[in-house]
C-alpha positions as CSV (number, residue, x, y, z in Angstrom):
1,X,43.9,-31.0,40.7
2,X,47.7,-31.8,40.6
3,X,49.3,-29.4,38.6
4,X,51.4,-31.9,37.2
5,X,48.7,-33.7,35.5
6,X,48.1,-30.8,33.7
7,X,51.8,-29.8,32.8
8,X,52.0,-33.2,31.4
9,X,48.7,-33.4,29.4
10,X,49.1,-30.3,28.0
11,X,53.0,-31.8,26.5
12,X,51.0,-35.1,25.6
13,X,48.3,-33.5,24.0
14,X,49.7,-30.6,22.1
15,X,48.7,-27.6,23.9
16,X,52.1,-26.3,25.4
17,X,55.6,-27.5,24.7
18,X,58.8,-25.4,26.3
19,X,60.5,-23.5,24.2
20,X,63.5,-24.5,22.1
21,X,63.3,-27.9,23.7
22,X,65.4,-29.8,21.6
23,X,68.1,-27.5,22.8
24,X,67.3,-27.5,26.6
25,X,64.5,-25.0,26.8
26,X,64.9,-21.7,27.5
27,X,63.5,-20.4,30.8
28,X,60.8,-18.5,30.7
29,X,59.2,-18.8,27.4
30,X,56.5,-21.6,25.8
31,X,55.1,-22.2,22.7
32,X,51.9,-23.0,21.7
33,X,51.4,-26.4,20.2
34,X,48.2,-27.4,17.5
35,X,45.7,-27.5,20.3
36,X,46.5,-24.5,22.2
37,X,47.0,-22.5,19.7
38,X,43.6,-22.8,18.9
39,X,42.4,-22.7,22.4
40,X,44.0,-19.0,22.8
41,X,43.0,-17.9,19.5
42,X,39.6,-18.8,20.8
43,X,40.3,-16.8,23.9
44,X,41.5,-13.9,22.2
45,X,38.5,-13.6,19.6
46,X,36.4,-14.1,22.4
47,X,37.4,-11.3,24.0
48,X,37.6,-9.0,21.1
49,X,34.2,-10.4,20.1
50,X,32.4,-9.9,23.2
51,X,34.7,-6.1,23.8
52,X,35.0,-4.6,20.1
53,X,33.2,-6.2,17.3
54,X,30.5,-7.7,18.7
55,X,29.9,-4.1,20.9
56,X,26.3,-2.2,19.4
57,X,26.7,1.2,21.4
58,X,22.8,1.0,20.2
59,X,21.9,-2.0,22.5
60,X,24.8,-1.0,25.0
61,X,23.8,-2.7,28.7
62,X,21.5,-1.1,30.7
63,X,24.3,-0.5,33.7
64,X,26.4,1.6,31.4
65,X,26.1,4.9,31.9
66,X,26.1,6.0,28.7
67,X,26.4,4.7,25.1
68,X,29.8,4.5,23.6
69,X,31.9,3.2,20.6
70,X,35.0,0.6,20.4
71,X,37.4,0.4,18.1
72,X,41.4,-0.9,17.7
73,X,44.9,-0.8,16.8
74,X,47.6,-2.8,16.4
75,X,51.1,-1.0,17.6
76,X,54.3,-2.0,17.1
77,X,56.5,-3.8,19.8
78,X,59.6,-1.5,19.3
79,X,58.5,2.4,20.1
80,X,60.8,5.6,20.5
81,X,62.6,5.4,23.6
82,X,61.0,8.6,24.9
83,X,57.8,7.1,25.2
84,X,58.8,4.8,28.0
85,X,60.7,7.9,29.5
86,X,57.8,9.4,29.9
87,X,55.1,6.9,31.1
88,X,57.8,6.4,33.8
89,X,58.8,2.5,32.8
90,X,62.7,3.7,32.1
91,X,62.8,4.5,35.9
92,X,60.3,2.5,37.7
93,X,59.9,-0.8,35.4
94,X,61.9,-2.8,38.2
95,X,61.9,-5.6,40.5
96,X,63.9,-6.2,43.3
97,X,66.7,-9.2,42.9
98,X,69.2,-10.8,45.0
99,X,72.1,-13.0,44.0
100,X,73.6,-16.2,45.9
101,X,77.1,-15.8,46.1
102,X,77.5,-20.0,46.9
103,X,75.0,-21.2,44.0
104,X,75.3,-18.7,41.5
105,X,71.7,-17.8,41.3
106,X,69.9,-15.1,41.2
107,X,66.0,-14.6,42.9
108,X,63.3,-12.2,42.7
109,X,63.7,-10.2,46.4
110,X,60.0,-10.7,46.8
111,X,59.3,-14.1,45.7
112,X,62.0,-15.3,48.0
113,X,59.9,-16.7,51.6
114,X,61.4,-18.9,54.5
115,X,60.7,-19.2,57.9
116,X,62.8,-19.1,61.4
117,X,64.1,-22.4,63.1
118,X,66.2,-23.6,66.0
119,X,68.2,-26.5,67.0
120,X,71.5,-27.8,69.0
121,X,71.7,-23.7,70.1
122,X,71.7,-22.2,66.6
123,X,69.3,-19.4,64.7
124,X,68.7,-19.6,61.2
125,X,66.0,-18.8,58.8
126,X,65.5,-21.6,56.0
127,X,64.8,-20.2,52.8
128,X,63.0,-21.9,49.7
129,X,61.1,-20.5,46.7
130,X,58.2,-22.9,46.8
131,X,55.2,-21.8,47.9
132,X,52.2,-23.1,50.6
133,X,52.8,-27.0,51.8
134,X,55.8,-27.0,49.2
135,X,57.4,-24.4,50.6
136,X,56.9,-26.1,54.1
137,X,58.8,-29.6,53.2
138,X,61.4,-28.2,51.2
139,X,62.2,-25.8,54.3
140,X,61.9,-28.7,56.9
141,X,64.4,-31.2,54.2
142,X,66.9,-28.0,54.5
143,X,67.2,-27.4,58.0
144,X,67.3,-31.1,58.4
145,X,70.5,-30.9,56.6
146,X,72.0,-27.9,57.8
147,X,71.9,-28.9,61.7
148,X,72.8,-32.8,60.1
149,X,69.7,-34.3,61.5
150,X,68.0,-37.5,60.6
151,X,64.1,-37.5,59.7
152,X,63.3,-38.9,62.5
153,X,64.8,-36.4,64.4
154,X,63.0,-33.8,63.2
155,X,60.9,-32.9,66.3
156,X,64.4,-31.3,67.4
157,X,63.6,-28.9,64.6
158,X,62.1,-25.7,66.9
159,X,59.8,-23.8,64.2
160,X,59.0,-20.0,64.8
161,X,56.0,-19.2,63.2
162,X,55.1,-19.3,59.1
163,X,56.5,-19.1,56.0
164,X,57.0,-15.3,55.5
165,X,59.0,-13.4,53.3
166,X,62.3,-12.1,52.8
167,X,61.1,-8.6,52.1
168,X,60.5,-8.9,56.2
169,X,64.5,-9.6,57.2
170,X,67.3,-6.5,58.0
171,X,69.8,-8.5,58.0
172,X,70.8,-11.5,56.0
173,X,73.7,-13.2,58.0
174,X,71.6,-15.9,59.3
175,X,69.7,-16.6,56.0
176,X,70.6,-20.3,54.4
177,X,69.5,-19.1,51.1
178,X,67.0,-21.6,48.6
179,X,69.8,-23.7,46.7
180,X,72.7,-22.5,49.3
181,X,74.3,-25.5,52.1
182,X,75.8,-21.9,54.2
183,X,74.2,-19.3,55.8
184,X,74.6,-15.3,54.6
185,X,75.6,-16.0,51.3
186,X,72.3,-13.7,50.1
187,X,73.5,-10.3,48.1
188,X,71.7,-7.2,49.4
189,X,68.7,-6.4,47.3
190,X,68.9,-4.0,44.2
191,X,66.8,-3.1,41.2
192,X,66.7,-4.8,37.9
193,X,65.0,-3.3,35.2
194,X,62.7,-5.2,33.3
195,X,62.9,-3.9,30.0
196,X,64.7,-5.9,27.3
197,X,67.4,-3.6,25.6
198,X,67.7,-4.4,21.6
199,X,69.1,-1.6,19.1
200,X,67.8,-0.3,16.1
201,X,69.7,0.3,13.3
202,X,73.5,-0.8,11.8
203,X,75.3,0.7,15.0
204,X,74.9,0.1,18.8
205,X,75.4,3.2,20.6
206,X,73.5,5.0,23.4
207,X,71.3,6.8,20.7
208,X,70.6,3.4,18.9
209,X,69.1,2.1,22.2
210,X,65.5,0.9,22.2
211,X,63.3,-1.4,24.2
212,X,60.9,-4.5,23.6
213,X,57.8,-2.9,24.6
214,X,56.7,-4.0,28.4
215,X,52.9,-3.7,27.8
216,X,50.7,-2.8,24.8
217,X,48.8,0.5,26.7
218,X,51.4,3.3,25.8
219,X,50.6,2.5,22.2
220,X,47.7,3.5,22.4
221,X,48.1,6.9,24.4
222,X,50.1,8.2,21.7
223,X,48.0,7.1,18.8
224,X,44.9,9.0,20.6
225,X,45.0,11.8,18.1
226,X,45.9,9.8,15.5
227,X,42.5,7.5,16.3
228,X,40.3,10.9,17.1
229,X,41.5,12.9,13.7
230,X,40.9,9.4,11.3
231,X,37.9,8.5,12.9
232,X,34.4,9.8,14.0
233,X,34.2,8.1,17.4
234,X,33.3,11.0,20.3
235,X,33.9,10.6,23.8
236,X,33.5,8.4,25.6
237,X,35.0,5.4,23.6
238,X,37.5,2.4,23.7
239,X,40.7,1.8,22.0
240,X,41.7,-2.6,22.3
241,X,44.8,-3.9,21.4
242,X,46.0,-7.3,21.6
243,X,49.7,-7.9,21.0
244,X,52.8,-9.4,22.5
245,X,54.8,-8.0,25.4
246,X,58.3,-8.6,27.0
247,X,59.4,-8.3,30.9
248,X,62.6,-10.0,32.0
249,X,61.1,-11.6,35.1
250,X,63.9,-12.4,38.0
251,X,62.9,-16.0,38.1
252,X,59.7,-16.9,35.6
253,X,57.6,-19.7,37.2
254,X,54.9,-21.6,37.7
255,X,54.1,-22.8,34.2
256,X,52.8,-20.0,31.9
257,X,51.8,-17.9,34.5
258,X,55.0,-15.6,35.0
259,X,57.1,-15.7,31.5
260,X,59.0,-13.1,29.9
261,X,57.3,-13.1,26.3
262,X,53.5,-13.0,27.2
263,X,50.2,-11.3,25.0
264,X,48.3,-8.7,26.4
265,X,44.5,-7.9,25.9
266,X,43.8,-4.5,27.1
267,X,41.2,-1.7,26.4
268,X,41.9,2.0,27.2
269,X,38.6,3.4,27.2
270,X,38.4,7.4,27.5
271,X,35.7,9.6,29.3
272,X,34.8,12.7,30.9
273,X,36.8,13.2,34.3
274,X,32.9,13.5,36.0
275,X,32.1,10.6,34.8
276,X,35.0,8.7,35.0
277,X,33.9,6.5,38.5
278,X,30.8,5.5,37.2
279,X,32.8,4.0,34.4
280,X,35.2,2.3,36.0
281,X,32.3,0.3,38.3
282,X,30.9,-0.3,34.8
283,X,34.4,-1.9,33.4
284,X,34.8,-3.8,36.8
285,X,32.1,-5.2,37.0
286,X,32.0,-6.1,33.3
287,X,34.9,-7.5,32.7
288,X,34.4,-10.1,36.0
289,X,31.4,-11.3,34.5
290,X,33.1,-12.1,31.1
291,X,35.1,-14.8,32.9
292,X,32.5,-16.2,35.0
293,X,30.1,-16.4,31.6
294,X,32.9,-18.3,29.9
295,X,33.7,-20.7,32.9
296,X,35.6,-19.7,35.3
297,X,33.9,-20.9,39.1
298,X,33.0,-18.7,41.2
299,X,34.5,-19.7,44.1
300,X,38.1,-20.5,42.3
301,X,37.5,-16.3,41.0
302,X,37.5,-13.2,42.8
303,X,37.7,-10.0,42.1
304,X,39.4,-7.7,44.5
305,X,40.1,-3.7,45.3
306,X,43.1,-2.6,45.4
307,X,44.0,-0.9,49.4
308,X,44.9,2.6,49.3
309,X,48.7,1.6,50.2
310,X,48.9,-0.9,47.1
311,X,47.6,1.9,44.4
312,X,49.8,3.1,41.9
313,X,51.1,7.1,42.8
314,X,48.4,8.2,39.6
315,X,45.7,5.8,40.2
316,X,42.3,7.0,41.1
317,X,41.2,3.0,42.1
318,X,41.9,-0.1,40.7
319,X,40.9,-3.8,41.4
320,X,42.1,-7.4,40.2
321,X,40.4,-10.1,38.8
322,X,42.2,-12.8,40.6
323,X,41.8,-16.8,40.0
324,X,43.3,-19.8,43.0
325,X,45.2,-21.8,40.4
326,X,46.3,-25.1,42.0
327,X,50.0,-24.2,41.8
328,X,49.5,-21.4,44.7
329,X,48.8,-22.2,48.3
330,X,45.8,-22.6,49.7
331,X,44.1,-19.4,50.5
332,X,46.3,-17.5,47.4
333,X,45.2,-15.8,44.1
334,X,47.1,-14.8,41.1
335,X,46.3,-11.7,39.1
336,X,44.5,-12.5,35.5
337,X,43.1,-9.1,35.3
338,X,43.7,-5.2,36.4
339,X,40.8,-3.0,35.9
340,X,42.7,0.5,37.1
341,X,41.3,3.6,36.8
342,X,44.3,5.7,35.8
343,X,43.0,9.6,35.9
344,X,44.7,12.0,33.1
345,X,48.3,10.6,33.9
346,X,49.3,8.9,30.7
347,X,48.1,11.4,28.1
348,X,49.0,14.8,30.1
349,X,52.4,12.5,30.3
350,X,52.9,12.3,27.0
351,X,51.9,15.8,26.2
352,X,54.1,17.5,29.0
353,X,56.4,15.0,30.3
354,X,57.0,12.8,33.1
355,X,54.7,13.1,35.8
356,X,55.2,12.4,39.4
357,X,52.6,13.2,42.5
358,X,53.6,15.8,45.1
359,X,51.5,15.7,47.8
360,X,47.5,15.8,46.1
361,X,48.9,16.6,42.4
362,X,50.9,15.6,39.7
363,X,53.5,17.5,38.5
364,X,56.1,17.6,35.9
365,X,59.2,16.1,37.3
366,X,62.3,18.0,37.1
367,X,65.7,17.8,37.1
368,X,68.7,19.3,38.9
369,X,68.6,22.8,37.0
370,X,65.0,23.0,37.4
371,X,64.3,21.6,33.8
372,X,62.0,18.7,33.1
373,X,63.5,15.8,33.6
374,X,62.0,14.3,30.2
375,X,59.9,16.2,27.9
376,X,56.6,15.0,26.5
377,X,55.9,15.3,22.8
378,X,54.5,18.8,23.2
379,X,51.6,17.8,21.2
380,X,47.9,19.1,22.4
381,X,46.1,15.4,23.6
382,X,43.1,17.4,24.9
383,X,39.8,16.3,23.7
384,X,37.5,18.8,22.2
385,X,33.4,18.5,22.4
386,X,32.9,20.4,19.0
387,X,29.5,20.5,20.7
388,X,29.7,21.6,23.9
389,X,32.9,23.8,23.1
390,X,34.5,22.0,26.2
391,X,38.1,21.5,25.9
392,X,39.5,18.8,28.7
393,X,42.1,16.0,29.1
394,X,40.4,12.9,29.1
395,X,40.3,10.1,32.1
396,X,41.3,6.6,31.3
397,X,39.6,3.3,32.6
398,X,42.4,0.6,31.7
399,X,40.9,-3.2,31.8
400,X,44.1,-4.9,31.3
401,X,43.8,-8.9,30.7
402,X,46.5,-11.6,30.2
403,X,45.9,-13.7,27.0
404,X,48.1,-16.5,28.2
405,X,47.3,-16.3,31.9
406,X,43.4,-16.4,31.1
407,X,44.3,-19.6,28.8
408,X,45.8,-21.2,32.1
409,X,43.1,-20.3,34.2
410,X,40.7,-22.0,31.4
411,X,42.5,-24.7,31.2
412,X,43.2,-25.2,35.2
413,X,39.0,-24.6,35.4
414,X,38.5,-27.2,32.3
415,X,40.4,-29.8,34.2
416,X,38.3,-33.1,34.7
417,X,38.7,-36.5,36.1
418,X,35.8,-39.2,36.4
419,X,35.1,-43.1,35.9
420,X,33.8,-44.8,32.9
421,X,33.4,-48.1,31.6
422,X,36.2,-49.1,29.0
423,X,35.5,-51.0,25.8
424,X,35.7,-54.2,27.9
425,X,32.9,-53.0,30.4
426,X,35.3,-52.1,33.0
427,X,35.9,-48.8,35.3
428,X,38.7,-46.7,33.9
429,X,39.9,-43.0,34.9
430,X,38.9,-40.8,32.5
431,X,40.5,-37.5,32.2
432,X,38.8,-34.7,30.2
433,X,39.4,-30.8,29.2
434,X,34.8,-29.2,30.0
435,X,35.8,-25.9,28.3
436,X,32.8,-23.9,27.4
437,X,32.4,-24.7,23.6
438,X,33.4,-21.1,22.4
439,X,36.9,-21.5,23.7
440,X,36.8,-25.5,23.3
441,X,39.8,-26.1,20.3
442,X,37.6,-28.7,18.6
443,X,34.3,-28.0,18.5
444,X,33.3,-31.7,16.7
445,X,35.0,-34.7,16.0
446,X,34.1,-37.5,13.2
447,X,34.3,-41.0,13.8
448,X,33.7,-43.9,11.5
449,X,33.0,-47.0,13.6
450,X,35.2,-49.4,11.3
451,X,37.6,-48.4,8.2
452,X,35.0,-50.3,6.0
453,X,31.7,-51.3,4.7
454,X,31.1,-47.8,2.9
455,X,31.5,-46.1,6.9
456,X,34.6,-43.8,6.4
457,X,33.2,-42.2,3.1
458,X,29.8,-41.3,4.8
459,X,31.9,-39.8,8.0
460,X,34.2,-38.1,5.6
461,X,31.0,-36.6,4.0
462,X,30.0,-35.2,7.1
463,X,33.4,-33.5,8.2
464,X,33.5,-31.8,4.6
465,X,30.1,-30.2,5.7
466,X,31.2,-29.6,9.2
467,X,34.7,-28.2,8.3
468,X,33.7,-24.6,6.4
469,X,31.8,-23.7,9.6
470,X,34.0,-24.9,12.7
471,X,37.3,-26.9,13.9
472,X,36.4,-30.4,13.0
473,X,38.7,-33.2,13.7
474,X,38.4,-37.0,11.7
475,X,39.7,-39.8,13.2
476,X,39.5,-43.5,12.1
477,X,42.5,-45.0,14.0
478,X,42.3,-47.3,16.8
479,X,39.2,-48.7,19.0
480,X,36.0,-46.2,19.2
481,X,36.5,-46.1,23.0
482,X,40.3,-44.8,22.3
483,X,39.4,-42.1,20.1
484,X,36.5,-40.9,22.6
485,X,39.5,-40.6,25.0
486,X,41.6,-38.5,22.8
487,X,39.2,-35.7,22.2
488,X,38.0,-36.2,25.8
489,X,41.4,-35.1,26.4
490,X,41.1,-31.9,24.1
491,X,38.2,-31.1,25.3
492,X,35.9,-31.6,22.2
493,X,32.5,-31.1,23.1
494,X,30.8,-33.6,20.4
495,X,31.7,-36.3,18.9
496,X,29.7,-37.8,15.6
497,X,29.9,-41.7,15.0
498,X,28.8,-43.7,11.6
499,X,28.1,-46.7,12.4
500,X,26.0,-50.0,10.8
501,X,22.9,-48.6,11.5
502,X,23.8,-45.1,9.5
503,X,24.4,-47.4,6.4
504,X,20.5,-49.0,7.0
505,X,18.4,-45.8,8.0
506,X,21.0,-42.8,7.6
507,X,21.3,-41.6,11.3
508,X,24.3,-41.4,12.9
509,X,25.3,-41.2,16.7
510,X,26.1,-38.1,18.6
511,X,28.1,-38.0,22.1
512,X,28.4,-35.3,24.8
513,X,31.2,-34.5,26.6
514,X,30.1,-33.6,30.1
515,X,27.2,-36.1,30.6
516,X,28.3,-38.9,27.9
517,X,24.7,-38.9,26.8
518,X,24.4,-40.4,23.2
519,X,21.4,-40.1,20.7
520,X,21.0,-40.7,17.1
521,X,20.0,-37.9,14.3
522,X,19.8,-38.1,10.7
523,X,23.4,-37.3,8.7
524,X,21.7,-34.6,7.1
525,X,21.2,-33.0,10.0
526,X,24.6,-32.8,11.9
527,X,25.4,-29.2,10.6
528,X,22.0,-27.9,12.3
529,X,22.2,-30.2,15.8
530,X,25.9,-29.1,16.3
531,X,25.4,-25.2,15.0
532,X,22.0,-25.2,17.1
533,X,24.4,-27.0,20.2
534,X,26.9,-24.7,19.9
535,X,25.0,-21.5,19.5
536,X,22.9,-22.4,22.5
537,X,25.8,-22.5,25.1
């Protein structure tokens, strides 16, 4: 699948538009149009279904290892400055950038790959941001022009191996940079933070400084006495938040994927530090299935441990959930999912200070008189068993999903094209959306045949029924085959016709999706065949 198909059905059909567009856009952030909002709403509840709500630590699966409870919260996106001082974000919240001092622009240092090439007795490493076969051509079309070659000269072009990244080079003199016509005009990498600044309150000085909040976890870790002390959940249990967060990416790309407003969907589930592995293999393992129950193809979704050398300084393990969306190169996955198992770091972090490993421990960091370098809140964040009379710091398991990348990743899997007969009997290309019908933003769509002969009040009767209970959609413009199309389109997984014979013996035609089947039930009965349908998948 092209990922330009999609870009452009999703504009056409109302599922993503960029933002501000009337005004130019503004890189980096999308909005939502009638369809996908309702297709990520659908993701989202989902999720919290299937993770909070819908959780009976009664009946909880047999590979848990024990029972447990869920519950949420919903903090705010602005936080006291301290907090991110402590969970280490003011420091370490960076990326790498570099700046082109020909083009004005400005890359991410390790999103930046090129590879090495020779010609008429000249060295130079071609650049390009693009990825896989795209990265290839657009590297080939450059050096083309820098050695002022022809096409069909381009067998003078001596390649030394692949595309590999920038991260690999000392030395930047022979670099022709992405959207640069001279070599060595790349800055020297340097750290960006990825915070957004904003102030709070009528003056902006230092002590007004605050930050859009870079993920939703910290909230969280210091609401964990606040959730223990107003509610009656023991250890272990889960705290889920779903909310927005803000990173000002280097260079956001590749549709939704990488934006700088984006909504998170994580759990923080505390446990007993003994216990602690056994529950991260449980949330792993969980969470993996949850796509591949909703969708998701195996082969197109992996999930994948982290190597020691990748983990951060605190964690205990982690592993992705990673799906191939068509826009990286062949062989590639991007993250949808972390699943990190994060020890006592966050909450002994908050109660102490910042925490940094030396050697096999974590310690509070200091400054240059010996002092730490910023204090926690002081407050005790130990759990206490009033049972056991155990007194301990908790360990965290942290599934952390992306709302909007998991929406991509639905709709990249959801992606369809096949041939059908048109209304005049001959082969068209039909594209379709085959969401599974829980995420599906439609779930039914009502079609009088013609706009007379009694037919549009008998189809309006049935939306009314259908409406209270799901996302309906009525439609009596244009040729049946042309409305089959549009919901095709938004992947509705039913449609219901009136036609003549409804008005003779009351029955009324309904259409799958998938396998275009069609078969006729009585009009009474639509609310039970698409509830039953519906329920059954």
């Amino acid at each position: 699948m092209e990922m330009e198909k999609l870009v452009a059905l999703c504009k056409r059909r109302g599922f993503l538009f960029p933002s501000s567009e009337i005004y130019g856009g503004l890189n980096g952030f999308w909005d939502y149009g009638p369809m996908g909002v309702e297709l990520k709403r659908n993701v989202r509840e989902a999720w919290w279904r299937d993770m909070v709500t819908g959780h009976n630590e009664m009946l909880v699966p047999p590979d848990a290892p024990a029972t447990y409870e869920m519950t949420g919260l919903d903090c705010t996106i602005i936080m006291h400055p301290q907090v991110w001082k402590c969970s280490g974000h003011y420091d370490l919240f960076h990326d790498y950038l570099v700046d082109c001092r020909e083009s004005k622009r400005r890359y991410r240092y390790d999103q930046v790959v090129g590879r090495w090439v020779e010609a008429k007795g000249r060295r130079a490493f071609i650049a390009t941001a693009a990825l896989g076969q795209e990265g290839l051509d657009d590297t080939q079309r450059k050096a083309l022009k820098l050695f002022n070659l022809r096409a069909k000269h381009a067998d003078q072009l001596q390649w030394d191996g692949p595309l590999v990244s920038l991260t690999t080079l000392d030395d930047f003199t022979a670099v022709l940079g992405p959207d640069a016509k001279e070599l060595g005009t790349l800055t020297e990498p340097r750290e960006f933070n990825l915070m957004f600044e904003t102030h709070t309150g009528p003056i902006h000085d230092e002590k007004s400084k605050a930050f859009l909040r870079p993920e939703t976890a910290q909230g969280i870790f210091v609401n964990f006495k606040n959730v223990l002390d107003s509610t009656r959940v023991k250890i272990p249990f889960g705290i889920a938040q779903i909310g927005k967060s803000f990173r000002n990416e280097i260079t956001p790309r590749n549709f939704t994927f990488r934006s700088r407003e984006f909504e998170q969907m994580e759990i923080e589930f505390f446990c007993h530090p003994n216990s602690s592995p056994s529950w991260y293999g449980y949330w792993r393992d969980r969470r993996y299935q949850w796509y591949l129950d909703l969708g998701l193809a195996g082969d197109r979704l992996r999930l994948r441990d982290h190597d020691a050398e990748e983990l951060s300084h605190y964690s205990c393990g982690t592993a992705d959930i990673e799906y191939a969306f068509p826009f990286m190169a062949e062989g590639e996955f991007g993250e949808l999912e972390g699943i990190a198992h994060r020890g006592d770091f966050d909450l002994r972090s908050h109660m102490e200070g910042k925490l940094v490993r030396q050697g096999d421990e974590l310690v509070v960091e200091q400054d240059e008189d010996g002092k730490p370098r910023y204090r926690g809140s002081g407050r005790d964040l130990q759990y206490y068993n009033d049972q056991t009379k155990e007194r301990y710091m908790p360990h965290v398991i942290e599934p952390s999903a992306g709302a909007d990348r998991a929406t991509l990743a639905f709709l990249c899997e959801a992606y369809r094209e096949d041939e059908v007969p048109d209304d005049k009997g001959k082969l068209s290309k039909r594209v379709f959306l085959k969401f599974h019908p829980r995420l599906a933003p439609v779930k039914a769509a009502v079609f009088p045949l013609v706009k007379k002969d009694g037919m549009p009040e008998v189809a309006r009767e049935i939306y009314g029924q259908l409406k209270p209970l799901f996302n309906v959609f009525y439609d009596e413009k244009g040729a049946v085959g042309r409305r089959y199309r549009r919901q095709d389109e938004i992947g509705t997984p039913f449609c219901i016709t009136v036609d003549g014979q409804t008005l003779s013996d009351g029955t009324v035609t309904v259409r799958d999706r998938d396998t275009l089947d069609q078969w006729r039930i009585k009009k009474e009965d639509c609310v039970a065949e698409i509830t039953q349908r519906l329920g059954a998948c």
